[in-house]
C-alpha positions in Angstrom: -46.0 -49.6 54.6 -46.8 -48.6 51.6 -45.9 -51.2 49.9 -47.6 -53.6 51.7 -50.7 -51.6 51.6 -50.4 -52.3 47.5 -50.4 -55.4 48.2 -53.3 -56.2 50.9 -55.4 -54.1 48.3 -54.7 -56.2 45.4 -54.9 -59.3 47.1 -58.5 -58.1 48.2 -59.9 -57.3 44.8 -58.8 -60.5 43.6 -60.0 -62.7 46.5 -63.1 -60.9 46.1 -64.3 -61.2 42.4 -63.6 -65.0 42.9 -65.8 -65.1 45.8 -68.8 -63.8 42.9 -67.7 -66.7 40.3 -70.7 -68.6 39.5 -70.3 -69.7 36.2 -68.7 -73.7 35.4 -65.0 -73.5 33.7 -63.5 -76.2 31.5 -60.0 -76.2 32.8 -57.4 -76.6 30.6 -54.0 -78.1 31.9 -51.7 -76.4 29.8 -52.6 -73.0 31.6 -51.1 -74.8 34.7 -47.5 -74.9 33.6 -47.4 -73.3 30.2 -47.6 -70.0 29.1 -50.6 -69.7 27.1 -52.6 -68.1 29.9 -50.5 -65.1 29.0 -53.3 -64.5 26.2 -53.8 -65.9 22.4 -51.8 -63.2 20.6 -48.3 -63.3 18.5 -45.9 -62.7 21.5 -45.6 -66.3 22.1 -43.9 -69.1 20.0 -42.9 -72.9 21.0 -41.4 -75.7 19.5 -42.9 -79.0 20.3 -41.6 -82.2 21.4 -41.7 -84.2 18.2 -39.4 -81.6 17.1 -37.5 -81.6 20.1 -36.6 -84.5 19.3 -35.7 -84.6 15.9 -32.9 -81.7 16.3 -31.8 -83.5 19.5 -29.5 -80.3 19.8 -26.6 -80.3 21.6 -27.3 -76.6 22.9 -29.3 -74.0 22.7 -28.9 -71.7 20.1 -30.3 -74.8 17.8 -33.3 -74.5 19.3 -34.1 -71.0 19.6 -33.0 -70.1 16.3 -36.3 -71.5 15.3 -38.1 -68.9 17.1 -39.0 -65.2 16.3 -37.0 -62.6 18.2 -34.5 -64.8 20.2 -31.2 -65.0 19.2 -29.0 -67.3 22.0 -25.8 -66.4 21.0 -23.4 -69.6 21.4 -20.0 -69.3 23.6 -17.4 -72.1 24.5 -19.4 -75.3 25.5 -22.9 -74.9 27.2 -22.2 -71.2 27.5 -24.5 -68.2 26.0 -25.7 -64.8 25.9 -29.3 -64.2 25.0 -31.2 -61.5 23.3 -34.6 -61.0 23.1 -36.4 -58.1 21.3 -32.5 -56.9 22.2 -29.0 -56.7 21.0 -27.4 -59.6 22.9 -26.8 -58.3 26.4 -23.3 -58.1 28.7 -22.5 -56.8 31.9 -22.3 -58.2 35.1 -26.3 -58.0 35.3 -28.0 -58.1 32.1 -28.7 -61.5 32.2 -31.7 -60.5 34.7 -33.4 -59.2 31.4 -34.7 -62.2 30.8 -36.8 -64.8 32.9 -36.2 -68.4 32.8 -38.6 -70.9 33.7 -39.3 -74.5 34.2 -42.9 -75.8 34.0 -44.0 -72.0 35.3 -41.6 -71.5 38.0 -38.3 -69.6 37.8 -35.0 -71.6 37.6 -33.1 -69.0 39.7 -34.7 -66.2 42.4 -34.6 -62.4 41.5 -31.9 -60.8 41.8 -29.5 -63.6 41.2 -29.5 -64.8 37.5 -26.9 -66.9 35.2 -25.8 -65.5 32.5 -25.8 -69.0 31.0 -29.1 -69.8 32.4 -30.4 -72.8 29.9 -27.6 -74.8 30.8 -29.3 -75.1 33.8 -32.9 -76.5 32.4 -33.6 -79.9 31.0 -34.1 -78.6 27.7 -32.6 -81.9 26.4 -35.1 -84.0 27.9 -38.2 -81.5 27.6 -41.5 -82.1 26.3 -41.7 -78.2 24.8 -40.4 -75.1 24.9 -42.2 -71.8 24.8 -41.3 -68.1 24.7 -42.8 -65.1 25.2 -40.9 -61.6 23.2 -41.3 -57.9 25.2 -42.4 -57.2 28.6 -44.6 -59.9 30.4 -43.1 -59.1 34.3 -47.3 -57.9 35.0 -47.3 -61.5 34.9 -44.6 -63.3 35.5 -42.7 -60.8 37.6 -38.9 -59.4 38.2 -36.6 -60.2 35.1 -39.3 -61.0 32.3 -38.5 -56.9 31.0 -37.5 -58.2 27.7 -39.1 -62.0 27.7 -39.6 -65.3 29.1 -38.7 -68.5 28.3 -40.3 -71.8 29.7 -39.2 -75.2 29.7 -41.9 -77.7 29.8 -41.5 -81.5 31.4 -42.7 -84.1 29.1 -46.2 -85.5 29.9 -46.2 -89.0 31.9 -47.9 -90.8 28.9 -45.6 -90.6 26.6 -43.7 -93.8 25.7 -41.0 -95.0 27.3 -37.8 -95.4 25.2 -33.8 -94.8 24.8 -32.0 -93.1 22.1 -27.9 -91.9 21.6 -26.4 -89.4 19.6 -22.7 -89.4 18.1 -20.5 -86.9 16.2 -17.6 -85.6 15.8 -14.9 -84.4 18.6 -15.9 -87.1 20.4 -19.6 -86.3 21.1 -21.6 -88.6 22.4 -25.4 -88.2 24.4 -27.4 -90.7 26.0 -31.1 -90.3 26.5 -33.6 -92.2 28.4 -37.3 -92.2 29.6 -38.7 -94.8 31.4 -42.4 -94.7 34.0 -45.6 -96.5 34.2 -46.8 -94.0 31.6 -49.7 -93.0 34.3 -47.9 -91.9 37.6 -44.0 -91.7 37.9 -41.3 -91.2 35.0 -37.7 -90.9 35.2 -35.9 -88.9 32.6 -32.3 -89.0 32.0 -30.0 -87.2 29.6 -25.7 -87.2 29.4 -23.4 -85.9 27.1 -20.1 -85.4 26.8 -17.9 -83.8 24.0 -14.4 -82.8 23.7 -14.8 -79.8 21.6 -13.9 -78.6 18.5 -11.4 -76.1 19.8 -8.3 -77.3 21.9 -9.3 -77.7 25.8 -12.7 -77.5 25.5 -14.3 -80.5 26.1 -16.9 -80.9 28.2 -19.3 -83.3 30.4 -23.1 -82.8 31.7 -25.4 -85.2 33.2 -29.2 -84.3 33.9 -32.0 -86.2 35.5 -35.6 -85.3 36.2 -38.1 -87.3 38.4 -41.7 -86.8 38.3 -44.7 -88.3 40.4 -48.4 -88.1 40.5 -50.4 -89.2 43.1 -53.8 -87.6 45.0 -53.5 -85.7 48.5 -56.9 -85.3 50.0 -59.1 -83.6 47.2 -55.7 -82.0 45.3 -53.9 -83.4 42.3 -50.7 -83.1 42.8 -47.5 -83.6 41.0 -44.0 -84.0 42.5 -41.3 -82.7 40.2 -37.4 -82.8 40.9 -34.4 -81.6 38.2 -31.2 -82.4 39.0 -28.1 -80.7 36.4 -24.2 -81.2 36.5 -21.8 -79.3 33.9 -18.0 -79.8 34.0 -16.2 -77.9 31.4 -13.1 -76.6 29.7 -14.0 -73.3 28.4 -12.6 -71.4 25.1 -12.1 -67.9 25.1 -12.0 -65.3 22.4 -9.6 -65.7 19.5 -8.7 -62.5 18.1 -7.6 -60.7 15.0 -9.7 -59.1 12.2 -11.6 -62.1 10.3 -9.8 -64.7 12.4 -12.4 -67.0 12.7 -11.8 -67.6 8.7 -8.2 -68.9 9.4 -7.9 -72.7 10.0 -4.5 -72.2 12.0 -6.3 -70.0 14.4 -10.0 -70.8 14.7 -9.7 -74.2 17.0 -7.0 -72.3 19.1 -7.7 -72.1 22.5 -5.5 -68.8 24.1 -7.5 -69.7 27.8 -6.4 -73.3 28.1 -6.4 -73.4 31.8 -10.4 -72.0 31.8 -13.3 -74.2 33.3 -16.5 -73.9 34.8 -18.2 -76.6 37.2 -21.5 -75.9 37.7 -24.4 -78.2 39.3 -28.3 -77.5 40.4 -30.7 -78.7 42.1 -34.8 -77.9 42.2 -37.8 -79.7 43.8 -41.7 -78.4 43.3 -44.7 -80.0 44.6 -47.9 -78.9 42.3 -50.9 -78.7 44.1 -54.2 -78.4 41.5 -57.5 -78.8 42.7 -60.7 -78.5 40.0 -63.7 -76.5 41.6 -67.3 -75.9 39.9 -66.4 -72.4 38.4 -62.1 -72.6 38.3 -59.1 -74.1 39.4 -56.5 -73.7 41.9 -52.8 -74.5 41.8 -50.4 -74.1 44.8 -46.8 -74.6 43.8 -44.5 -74.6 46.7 -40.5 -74.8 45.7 -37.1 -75.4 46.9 -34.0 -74.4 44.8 -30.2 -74.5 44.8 -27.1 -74.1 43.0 -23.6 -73.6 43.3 -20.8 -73.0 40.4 -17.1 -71.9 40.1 -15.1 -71.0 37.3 -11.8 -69.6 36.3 -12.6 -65.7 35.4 -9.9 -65.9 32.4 -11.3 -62.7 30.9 -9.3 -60.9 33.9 -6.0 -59.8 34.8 -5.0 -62.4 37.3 -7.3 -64.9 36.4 -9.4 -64.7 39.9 -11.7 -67.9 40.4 -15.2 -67.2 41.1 -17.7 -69.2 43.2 -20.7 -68.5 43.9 -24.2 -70.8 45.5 -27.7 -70.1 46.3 -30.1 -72.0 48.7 -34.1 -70.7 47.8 -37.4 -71.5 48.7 -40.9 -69.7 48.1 -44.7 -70.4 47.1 -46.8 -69.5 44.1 -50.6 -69.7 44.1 -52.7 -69.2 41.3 -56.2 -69.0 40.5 -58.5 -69.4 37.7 -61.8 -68.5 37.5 -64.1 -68.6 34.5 -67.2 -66.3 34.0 -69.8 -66.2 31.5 -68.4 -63.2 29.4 -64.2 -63.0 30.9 -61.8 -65.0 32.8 -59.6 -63.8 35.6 -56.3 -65.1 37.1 -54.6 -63.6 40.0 -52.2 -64.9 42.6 -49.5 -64.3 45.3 -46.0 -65.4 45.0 -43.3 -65.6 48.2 -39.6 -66.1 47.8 -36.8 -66.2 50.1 -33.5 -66.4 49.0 -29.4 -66.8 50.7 -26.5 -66.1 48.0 -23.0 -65.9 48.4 -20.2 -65.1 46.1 -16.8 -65.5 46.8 -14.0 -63.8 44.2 -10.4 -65.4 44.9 -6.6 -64.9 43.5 -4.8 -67.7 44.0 -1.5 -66.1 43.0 0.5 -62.7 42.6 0.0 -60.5 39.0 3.6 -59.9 37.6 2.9 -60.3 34.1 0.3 -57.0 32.8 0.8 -52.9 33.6 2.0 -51.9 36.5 -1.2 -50.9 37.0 -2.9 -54.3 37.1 0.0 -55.9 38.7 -0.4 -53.0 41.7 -4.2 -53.1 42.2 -5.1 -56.4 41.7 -4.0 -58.1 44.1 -3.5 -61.8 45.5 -6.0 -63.4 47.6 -9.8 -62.8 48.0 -11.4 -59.9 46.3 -15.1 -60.3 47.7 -16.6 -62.6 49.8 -20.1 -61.8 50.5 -23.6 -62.9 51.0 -27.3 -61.6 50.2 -30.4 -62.4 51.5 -33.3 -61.6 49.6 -37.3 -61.7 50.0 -39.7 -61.1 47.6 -43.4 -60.7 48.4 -46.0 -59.9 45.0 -49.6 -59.8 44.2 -51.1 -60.4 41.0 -54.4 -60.1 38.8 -54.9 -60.7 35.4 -58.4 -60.5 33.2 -59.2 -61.9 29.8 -61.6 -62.7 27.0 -63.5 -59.7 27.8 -65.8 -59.0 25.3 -66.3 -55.3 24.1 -68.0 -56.1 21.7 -69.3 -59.0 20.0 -66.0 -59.5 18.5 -64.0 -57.9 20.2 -61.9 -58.9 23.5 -60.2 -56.7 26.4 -57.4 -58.3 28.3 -55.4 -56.7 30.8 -52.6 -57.6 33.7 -51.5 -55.9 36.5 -48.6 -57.4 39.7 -47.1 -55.5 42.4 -43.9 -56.2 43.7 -41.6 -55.8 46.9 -37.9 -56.8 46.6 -35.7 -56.5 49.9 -31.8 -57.2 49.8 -29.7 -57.7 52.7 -26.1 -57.6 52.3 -23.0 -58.7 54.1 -19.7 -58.6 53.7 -17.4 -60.6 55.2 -14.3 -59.0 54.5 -13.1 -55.6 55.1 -14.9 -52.8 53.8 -13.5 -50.7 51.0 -10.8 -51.2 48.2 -8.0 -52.9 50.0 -6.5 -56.5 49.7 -7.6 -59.2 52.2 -5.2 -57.9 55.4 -6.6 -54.4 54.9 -3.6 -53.0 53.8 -3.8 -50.8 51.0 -2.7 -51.6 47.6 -0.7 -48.8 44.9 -2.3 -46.4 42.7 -4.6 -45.0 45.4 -6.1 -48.2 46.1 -7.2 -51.9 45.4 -9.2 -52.1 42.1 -11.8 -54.5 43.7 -14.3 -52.3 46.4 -16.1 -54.1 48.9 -19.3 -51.3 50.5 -20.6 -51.8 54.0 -23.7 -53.9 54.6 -26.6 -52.7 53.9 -30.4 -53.0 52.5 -31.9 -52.0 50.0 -36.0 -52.2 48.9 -37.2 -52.3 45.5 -41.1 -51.7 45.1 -42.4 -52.1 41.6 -45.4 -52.2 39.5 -45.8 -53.7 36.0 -49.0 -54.1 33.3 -50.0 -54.9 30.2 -53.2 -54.2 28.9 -54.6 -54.8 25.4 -57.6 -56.2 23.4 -57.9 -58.7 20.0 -60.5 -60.2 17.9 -62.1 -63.1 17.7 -62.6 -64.0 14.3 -62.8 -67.4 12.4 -59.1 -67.0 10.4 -57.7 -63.4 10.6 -57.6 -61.8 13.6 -55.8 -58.6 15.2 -54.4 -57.4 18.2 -52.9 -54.3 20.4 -51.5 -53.9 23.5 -49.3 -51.7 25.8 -46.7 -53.6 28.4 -44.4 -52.3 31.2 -41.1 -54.7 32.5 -38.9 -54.4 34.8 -35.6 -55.8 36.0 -33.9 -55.2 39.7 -30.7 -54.3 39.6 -28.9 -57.9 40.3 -26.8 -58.1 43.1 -23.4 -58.7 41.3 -24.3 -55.0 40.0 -25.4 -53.7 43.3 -22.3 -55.3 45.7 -19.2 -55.8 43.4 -18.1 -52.6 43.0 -14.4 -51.5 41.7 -12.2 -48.8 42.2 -13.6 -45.4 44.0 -16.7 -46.9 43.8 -18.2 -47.4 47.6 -22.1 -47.3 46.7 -24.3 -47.9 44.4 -27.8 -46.2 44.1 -29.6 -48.2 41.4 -33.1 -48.1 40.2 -34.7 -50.8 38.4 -34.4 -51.1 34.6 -38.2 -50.7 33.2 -39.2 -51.5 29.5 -42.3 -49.7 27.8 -43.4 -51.3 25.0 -46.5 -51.3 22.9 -47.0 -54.0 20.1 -50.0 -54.8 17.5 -49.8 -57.3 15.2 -52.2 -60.0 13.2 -52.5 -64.0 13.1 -54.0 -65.6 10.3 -55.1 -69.5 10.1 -56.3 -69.7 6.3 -56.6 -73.2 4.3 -52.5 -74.0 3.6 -51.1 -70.9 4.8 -50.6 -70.1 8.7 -48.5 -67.7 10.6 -48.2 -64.2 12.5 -47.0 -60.3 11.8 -46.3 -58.2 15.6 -44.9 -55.4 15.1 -43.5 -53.4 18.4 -41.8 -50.6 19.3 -40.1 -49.8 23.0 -37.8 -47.9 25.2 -35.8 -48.7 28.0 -35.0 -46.1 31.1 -32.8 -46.5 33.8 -30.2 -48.9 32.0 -27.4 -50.2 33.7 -23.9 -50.0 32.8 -20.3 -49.5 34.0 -19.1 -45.8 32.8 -15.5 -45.0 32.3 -14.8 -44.3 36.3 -15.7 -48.2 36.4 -19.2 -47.0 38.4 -21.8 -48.9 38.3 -25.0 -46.3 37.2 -28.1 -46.3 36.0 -28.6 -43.6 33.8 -28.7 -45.3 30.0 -31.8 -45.0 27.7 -32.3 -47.4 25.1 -34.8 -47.3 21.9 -36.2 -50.6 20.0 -38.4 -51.7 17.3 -38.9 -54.3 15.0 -41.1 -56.8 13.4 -41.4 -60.5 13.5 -42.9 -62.7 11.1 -44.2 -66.3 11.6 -45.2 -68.5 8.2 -46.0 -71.9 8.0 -47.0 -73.2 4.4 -48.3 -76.6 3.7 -46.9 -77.0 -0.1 -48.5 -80.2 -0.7 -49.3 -83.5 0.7 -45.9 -84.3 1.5 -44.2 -80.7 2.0 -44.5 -78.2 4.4 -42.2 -74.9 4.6 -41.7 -72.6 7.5 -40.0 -69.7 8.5 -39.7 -67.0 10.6 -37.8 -63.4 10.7 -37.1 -61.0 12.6 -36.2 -57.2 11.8 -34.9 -55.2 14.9 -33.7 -51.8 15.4 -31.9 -51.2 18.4 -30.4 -48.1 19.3 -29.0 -45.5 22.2 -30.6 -42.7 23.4 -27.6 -40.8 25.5 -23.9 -40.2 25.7 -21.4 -41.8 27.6 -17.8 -43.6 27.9 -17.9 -46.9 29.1 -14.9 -48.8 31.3 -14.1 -50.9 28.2 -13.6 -47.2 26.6 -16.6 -47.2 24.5 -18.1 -44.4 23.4 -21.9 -44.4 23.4 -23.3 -41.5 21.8 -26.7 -41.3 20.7 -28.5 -42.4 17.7 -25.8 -45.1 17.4 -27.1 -49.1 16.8 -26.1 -51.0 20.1 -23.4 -53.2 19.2 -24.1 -57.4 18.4 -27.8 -56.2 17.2 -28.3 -57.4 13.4 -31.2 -55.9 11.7 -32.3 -59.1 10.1 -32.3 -62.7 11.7 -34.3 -65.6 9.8 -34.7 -69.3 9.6 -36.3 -71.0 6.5 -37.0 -74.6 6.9 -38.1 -77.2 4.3 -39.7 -80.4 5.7 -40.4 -83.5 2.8 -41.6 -86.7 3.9 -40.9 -89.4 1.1 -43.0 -91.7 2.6 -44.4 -92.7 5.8 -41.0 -94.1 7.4 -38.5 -91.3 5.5 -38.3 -87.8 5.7 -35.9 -84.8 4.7 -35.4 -81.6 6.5 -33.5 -78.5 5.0 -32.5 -75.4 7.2 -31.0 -72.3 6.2 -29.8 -69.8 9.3 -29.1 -66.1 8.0 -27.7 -63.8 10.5 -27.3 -60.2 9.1 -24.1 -57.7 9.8 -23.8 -56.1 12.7 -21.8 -53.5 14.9 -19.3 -55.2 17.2 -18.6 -51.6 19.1 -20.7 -48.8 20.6 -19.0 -46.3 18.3 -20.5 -48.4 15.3 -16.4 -48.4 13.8 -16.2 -52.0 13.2 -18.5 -54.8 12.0 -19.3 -58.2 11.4 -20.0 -59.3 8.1 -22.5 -61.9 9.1 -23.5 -65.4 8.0 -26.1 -67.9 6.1 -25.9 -70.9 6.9 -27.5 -74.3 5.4 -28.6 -77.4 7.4 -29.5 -81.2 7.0 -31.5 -83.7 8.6 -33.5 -86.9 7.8 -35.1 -89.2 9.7 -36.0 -93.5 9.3 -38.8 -95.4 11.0 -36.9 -99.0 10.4 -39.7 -100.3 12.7 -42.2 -99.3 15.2 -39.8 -99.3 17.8 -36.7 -98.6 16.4 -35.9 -95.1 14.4 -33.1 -93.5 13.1 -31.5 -90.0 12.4 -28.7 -88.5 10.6 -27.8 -84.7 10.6 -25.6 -82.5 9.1 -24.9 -78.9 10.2 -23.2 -75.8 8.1 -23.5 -78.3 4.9 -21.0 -75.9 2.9 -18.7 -75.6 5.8 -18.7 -72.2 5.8 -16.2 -70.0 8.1 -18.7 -67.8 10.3 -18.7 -66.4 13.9 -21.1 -67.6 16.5 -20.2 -64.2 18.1 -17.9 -61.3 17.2 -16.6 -58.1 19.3 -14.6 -55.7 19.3 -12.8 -54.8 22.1 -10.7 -51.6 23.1 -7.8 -53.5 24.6 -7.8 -56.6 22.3 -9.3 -55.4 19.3 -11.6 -57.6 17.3 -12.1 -61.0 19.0 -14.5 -63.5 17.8 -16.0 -67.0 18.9 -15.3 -68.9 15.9 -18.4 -71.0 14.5 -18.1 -74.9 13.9 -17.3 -76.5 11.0 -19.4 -78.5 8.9 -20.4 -81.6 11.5 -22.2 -85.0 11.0 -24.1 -86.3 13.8 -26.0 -89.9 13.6 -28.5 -91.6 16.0 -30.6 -93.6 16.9 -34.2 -94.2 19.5 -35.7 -97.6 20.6 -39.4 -97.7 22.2 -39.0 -99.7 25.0 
């Protein structure tokens, strides 16, 4: 009741203060699907879609390595870990740091996040990508504790054309875009690679759809994203500096690995211009399903798992004379399922693993979640006559319903019990559980001609997901979780001058409630983590033909208690958090020889860093140089040629170090050459 009363209130305040709008707005459609509502200040970066285009990256990590504060950490294939204003984050859970979004709206519902989430966007065939570093869930809501990232659908107009891609290992992409340019387009994107490492090819096909027509005195837009991956996956190799040994870097020691993964997301956008503001009702409908082989385990159990999710966002904006609000209501329903199965007997590891892990299912259960949230935002409130006030505030009510449809407790699928007191997989009892948040940011900047400042305080939050609620293990029957939440406060500068561009933010945070699996394999909730850091933005215009850009990013990420984790790491405090380099930075060099050539170098530096809690072993770290040039032959025809890790240096897209298998790493690729070509239809 409570909860609800929160909610009614808010949605009151808001509804009101639009009610006593009189002033005439100039919308702007980016603050329909893009960020940039979020407020004018140095937490948000973006890469166009002429750039976009020119990298034409086969994942991820080539992409966000461009931006401050976001490392995407590459795996086997289209797999990745992210960190954001973080170390890179693991568990069962910690993906639900971070909020994923397609034109505004969340790929996945609360509660329920991929740990390989941006294989599941069209970043391929985008028209932008944009990111906000630090807490922005007053906003955007559950998950964006530690940032947000949104991928943005290209605009109808642009021009229709086809383009391919091939390299080495058999890659090979296809791209396509074809419309009226005024109300439909069809965008199409396939790859398929067979991997640099033995078994580890892989295939994915993506499509989007997009319509615009008028319904009654609303704009609307009709948007549909279909994605398919089918992969062989890689594993860790391991050995100290293995990934520097050309006999053991393209092994695969997982061969029988894979993950099949599809999705599929409609929205209708509703906008509708009025004399002081503008409306936008977005409702959705989501779904997914994926299995893979979990080869990290004893027994290799296959996991599948699906979701079926629908909900609503509204927005308003309103513009006054001397601020602007926005405020809204979002509604989400949501039905997952997970089922864990062993399709045969353990004989080969400890007694121990051959006793409690047993053949057959392990879990088989379902959720169902609602969400209900209110929210209210104000900006470009003047102070003074240069100085602004902006502030956001949500409220939030998460509900879980759990079922499981196996036998309760830590026994195999017939209920009988398994040695060593018990199966190592524990199923609990159905049950609920409510999580009723708050978030806010508040803040104020300048409003100056070139230089301008800014300050503000944020607080995020994450639910505990439901793989960390539900999929307990050994003695384990319940879990009493708390959201994570993410203080942070931040100030920083932006400057615009005559050839020189760029941003300073420097922030400082720390994180309660953090959850991990101790050394009784319990899921708890009682970590505390401290960060800070700085990121730096530049963009120099050398000359008439040059330009130079860069940005960097300093973090300091550290523990703030003691414990022993079920991987038998030993977390004490003061220690850095392990895969959390101090430095990250990207220098690029853009020379255009004339109007049809250019030249594009790219150097990558990724700093040492601690592969264990106990901050006992390390990775030495990596720089990395890059090649690119592009040829206008003709108006409609124009070609590409790049070259990554020129030098061909030995490096580590990820290392670890693990108690049981001692350093393991994900060995980088080689130097590769990758040419192609686009035709304007």
């Amino acid at each position: 009741m409570q909860t609800n009363f929160k909610l009614i209130t808010l949605g009151l305040l808001f509804f009101a203060s639009l009610l006593q709008a009189e002033e005439e707005i100039i919308v702007l459609e980016k603050k329909i699907s893009n960020l940039s509502g979020w407020s004018d200040n140095v937490s948000i970066s973006s890469i166009n879609s002429s750039d976009l285009n020119k990298l034409d990256a086969q994942h991820p990590k080539q992409i966000f390595r461009r931006l401050p504060g976001i490392w995407i950490s590459r795996g086997s294939g289209q797999e990745h870990l992210t960190a954001m204003r973080s170390p890179v984050l693991t568990g069962p859970g910690a993906c639900g740091s971070f909020l994923i979004l397609e034109d505004g709206i969340s790929v996945r519902p609360a509660g329920f996040c991929n740990v390989n989430g941006l294989f599941e966007t069209a970043f391929e065939i985008s028209g932008g990508i944009e990111a906000i570093t630090g807490p922005a869930s007053s906003r955007y809501g559950a998950n964006a504790m530690h940032g947000v990232i949104n991928v943005i659908s290209k605009p109808l107009k642009d021009e229709n054309n086809i383009s391919t891609n091939l390299g080495p290992n058999g890659y090979r992409n296809i791209k396509a875009k074809l419309g009226n340019q005024s109300n439909w387009s069809l965008n199409v994107f396939g790859a398929s690679n067979d991997g640099f490492r033995e078994f580890s090819g892989y295939d994915q096909q993506k499509l989007k759809m997009r319509s615009d027509f008028q319904l009654n005195s609303w704009t609307a837009s009709l948007n549909m994203t279909l994605t398919n991956l089918n992969q062989e996956t890689a594993g860790y190799i391991t050995g100290l500096n293995s990934y520097k040994e050309s006999n053991l870097n393209r092994k695969n020691l997982n061969p029988e690995a894979f993950r099949d993964a599809n999705s599929q997301r409609i929205s209708l956008n509703l906008k509708r211009e009025e004399e002081n503001g503008i409306s936008l009702l977005s409702p959705f409908i989501r779904k997914n399903d994926m299995v893979f082989l979990q080869h990290f385990l004893p027994g290799t159990p296959v996991e599948e798992n699906s979701h079926v999710s629908y909900g609503v966002l509204f927005k308003r904006f309103v513009n006054f004379e001397h601020y602007s609000l926005i405020g809204g209501i979002q509604i989400e329903m949501a039905d997952a399922e997970l089922v864990e199965t062993q399709a045969n007997a353990l004989t080969t590891s400890s007694a121990f693993n051959n006793a409690t892990r047993p053949q057959g299912k392990h879990y088989d259960y379902e959720v169902d979640s609602k969400i209900y949230a209110a929210f209210l935002g104000i900006d470009d409130l003047y102070i003074s006559r240069d100085l602004l006030f902006f502030a956001d505030l949500r409220t939030e009510s998460i509900k879980y319903d759990y079922n499981n449809r196996m036998n309760s407790g830590n026994t195999r699928e017939d209920g009988t019990s398994c040695g060593f007191g018990g199966c190592y997989y524990n199923r609990p009892d159905d049950r609920s559980d409510n999580y009723n948040e708050l978030s806010f940011r508040a803040g104020i900047e300048t409003d100056f001609d070139l230089l301008n400042y800014f300050f503000q305080a944020s607080l995020g939050f994450r639910p505990p997901q439901i793989n960390e609620a539900y999929r307990l293990q050994k003695k384990q029957s319940v879990s009493d979780l708390d959201s994570e939440k993410l203080t942070m406060i931040e100030m920083g500068t932006t400057f615009n001058l005559d050839n020189l561009k760029g941003s300073v933010s420097i922030y400082k945070s720390k994180k309660r409630n953090s959850i991990f699996r101790d050394s009784e394999n319990f899921i708890i909730d009682n970590g505390k983590t401290n960060h800070k850091g700085i990121e730096l933005t530049l963009d120099i215009n050398l000359n008439e033909i040059s330009n130079l850009t860069s940005n960097l990013t300093y973090g300091d990420h550290k523990y703030d208690f003691d414990s022993d984790t079920s991987m038998r790491e030993k977390i004490r405090i003061g220690n850095e958090i392990d895969t959390s380099p101090k430095l990250m930075a990207n220098l690029i060099l853009d020379t255009s020889i004339n109007d049809a050539l250019s030249l594009t170098f790219e150097l990558e530096h990724m700093d040492s860093y601690f592969t264990d809690a106990a901050n006992l072993h390390e990775y030495e770290g990596h720089t990395l140089l890059h090649f690119r040039t592009n040829l206008n032959y003709s108006e409609k025809l124009k070609l590409y040629l790049r070259i990554d890790n020129v030098t061909d240096r030995d490096y580590a897209e990820r290392a670890d170090f693990n108690a049981f298998g001692g350093d393991r790493y994900f060995p980088g690729l080689p130097r590769e050459t990758y040419v192609g070509l686009e035709y304007s239809l």
